[in-house]
N, C-alpha and C positions, 0 to 999 in steps of 0.2 A: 624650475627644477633642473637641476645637472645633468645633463644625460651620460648615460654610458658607453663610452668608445665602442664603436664597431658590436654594438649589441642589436637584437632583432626583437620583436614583439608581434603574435599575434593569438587568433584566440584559442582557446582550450578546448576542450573532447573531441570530437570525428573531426576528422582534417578531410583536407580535397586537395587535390592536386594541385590549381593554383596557388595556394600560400605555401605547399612544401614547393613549387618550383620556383617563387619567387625567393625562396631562403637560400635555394640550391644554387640561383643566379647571384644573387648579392653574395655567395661564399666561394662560388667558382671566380670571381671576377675579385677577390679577395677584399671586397668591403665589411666584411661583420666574422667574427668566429663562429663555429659551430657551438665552443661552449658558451656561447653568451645567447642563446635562444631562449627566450623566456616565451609559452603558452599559460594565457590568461587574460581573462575580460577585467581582468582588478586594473580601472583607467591611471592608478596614481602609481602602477609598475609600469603600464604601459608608456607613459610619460616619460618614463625614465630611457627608454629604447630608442636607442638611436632610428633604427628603421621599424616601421610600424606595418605591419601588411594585413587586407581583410578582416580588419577589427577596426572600430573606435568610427567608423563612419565620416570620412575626411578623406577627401582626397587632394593631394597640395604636396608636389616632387619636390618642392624649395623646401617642404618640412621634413620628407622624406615620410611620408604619411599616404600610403597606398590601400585606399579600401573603395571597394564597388557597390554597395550596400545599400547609401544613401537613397532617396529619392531625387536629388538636385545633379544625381550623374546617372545620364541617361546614355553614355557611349557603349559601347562593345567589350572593352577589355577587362577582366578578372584582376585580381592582385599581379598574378604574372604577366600579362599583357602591359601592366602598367609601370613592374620593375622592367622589363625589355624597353619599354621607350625613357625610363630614367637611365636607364646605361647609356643608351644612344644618344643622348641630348647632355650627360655630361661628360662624354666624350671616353666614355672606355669600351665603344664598341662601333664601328664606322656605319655609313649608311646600307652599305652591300652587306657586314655581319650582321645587322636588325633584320634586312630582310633574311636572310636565311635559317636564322633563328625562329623568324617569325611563321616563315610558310615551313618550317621542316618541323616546328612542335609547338611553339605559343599560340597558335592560333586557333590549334584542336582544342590545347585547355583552354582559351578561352569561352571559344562556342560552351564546351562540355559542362563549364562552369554556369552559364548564363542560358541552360537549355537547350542552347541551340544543335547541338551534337545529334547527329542524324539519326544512332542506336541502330543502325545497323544489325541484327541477326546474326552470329557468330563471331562479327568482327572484335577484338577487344583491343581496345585502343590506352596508347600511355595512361591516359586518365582512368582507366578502368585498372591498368595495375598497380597506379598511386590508391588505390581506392581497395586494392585486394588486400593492403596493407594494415586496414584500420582491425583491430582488434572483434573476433569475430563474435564475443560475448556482449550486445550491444549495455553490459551491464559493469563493464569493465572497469579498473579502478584507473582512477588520472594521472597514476604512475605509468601504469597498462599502455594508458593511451599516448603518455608523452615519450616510453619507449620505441611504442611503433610509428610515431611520428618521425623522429631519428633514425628508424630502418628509412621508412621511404626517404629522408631528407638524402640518406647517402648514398639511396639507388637512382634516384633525381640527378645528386651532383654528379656521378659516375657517369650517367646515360647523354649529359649534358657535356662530363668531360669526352667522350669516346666520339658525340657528334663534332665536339670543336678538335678534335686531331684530326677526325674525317674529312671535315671540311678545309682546314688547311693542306691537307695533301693535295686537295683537288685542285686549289687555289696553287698550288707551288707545282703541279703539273700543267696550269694554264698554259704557259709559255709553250712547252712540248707542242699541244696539239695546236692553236697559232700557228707556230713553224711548220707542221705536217699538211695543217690549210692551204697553207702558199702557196703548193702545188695545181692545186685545183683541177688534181684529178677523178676518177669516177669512184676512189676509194683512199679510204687514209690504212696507212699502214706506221705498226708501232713495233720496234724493236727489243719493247717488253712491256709488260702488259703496267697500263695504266686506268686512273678511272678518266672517260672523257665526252662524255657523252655532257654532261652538264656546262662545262666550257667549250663544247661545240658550237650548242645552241645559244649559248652568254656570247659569240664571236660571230654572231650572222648566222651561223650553220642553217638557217632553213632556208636559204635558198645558195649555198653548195652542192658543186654538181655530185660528190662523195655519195653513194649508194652503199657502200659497203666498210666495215672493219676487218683489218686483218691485225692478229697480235697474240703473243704467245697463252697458252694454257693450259700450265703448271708444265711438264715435257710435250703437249701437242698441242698446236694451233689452231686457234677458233678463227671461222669466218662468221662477221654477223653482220645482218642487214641493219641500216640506220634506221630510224625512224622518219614520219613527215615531219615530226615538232616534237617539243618535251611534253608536250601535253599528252600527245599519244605516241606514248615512251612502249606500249606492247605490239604495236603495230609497224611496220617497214616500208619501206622506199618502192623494194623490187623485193621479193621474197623467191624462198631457193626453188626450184624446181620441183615440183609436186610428185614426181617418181621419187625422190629422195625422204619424201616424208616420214617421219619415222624408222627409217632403216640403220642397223646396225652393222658395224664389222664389214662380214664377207659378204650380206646381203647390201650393203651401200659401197662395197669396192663391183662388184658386179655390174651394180645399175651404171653406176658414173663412170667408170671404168678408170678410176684412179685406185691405185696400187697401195696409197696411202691411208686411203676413209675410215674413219672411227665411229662417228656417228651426227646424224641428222634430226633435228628437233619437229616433231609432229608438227609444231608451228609453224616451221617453215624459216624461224628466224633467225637461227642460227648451226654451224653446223663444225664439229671439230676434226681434223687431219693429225696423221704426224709429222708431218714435217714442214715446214713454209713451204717448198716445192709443192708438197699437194694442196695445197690452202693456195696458192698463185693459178694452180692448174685450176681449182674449183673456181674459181672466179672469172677466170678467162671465161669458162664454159658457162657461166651464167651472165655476163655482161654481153657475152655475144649475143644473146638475146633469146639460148635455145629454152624451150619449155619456161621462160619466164610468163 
């Protein structure tokens, strides 16, 4: 049977997050339209669909035939898990973009899909807002259900497109913080503010001797302590001085006695100035080792 260019297929009533983000991948990456989404278990439309996701029991990337249902696939990955490694493998996404893709949201939905999702108490996670989408009258007509399919499909591709401009910024700021490595001093300093903590530790960063950030924030400058590793990305190197803790204003130009102080984070991990001059001074006074 002929299939339909760039058309998608998978099944009909309550949807889950992995087949709407496996639609939202194959449409951010521009293989299928949104109007050619057909939901439905009728196999002789299904057939017709160029891409098949979570329906029809096959799994086979050369068919373009992605479902986890069967019994004779016993892996890990949902429909999404399984269009992220068909991107990868034919080449419209490198091995560094699978992984990021992967540990930044395909891998919740897949746990989330196949149980494994830890359900956490309070936490609500993407899969839970793909899921807040499904029409709340579990009596709802198929039109019902296949409009709010299309809400979440294009709150998927949206959250998918803002994560892939995010990630290229970081990736096209790599170079910057590189070059501010080099120095291999007890701190990196940036002449306007970037993201860079994730290309620190992509660059060796956990064993530079850097303790500290300095770099603008919005008109007044942050100092922030690094981390030991990304892993424990809320924790620091050297953290600020515990008189500092929590103090604002005139009570944190007081204790430090910089002229410049705005405010200290209870944490300890971060702490903002206005001016570089006072953000160089606060640093001085914590690398020398006082109260650390």
């Amino acid at each position: 049977m002929e299939k339909i260019p760039r058309s998608f297929g998978t099944h009909d009533g309550t949807f889950h997050a992995d087949e709407v983000t496996a639609c939202a991948l194959l449409d951010l990456f521009d293989l299928i339209d949104a109007s050619k989404i057909k939901r439905t278990r009728d196999q002789a439309l299904l057939d017709r669909c160029e891409f098949v996701c979570d329906v029809g029991g096959v799994y086979s990337p050369a068919d373009k035939l992605f479902d986890h249902h069967q019994v004779d696939y016993e892996g890990p990955l949902s429909s999404a898990g399984m269009v992220l490694l068909y991107l990868r493998d034919c080449g419209k996404i490198s091995d560094q973009e699978y992984a990021f893709y992967n540990k930044s949201l395909i891998m919740g939905v897949d746990a989330h899909d196949n149980g494994l999702d830890p359900m956490i108490p309070g936490l609500c996670s993407y899969s839970n807002l793909i899921s807040n989408f499904t029409p709340i009258n579990q009596e709802s007509s198929p039109e019902t259900q296949d409009s709010t399919f299309m809400e979440a499909f294009y709150f998927a591709r949206d959250h998918l497109s803002r994560l892939t401009r995010r990630h290229q910024y970081v990736v096209a700021c790599k170079e910057i913080v590189a070059k501010i490595m080099e120095a291999k001093k007890g701190y990196l300093y940036f002449d306007h503010s970037i993201p860079w903590m994730e290309s620190f530790f992509e660059l060796n960063g956990i064993v530079h001797p850097a303790k500290f950030v300095i770099m603008p924030s919005g008109n007044h400058w942050k100092l922030r302590g690094i981390p030991p590793s990304m892993e424990n990305s809320m924790k620091v190197r050297v953290p600020l001085p515990v008189e500092w803790a929590g103090l604002l204003d005139e009570d944190l130009k007081r204790v430090s006695g910089i002229p410049g102080a705005v405010f200290c984070h209870k944490g300890r991990f971060i702490s903002v100035w206005e001016t570089l001059d006072d953000a160089m001074r606060a640093l001085d006074y914590v690398l020398k080792g006082q109260h650390v």
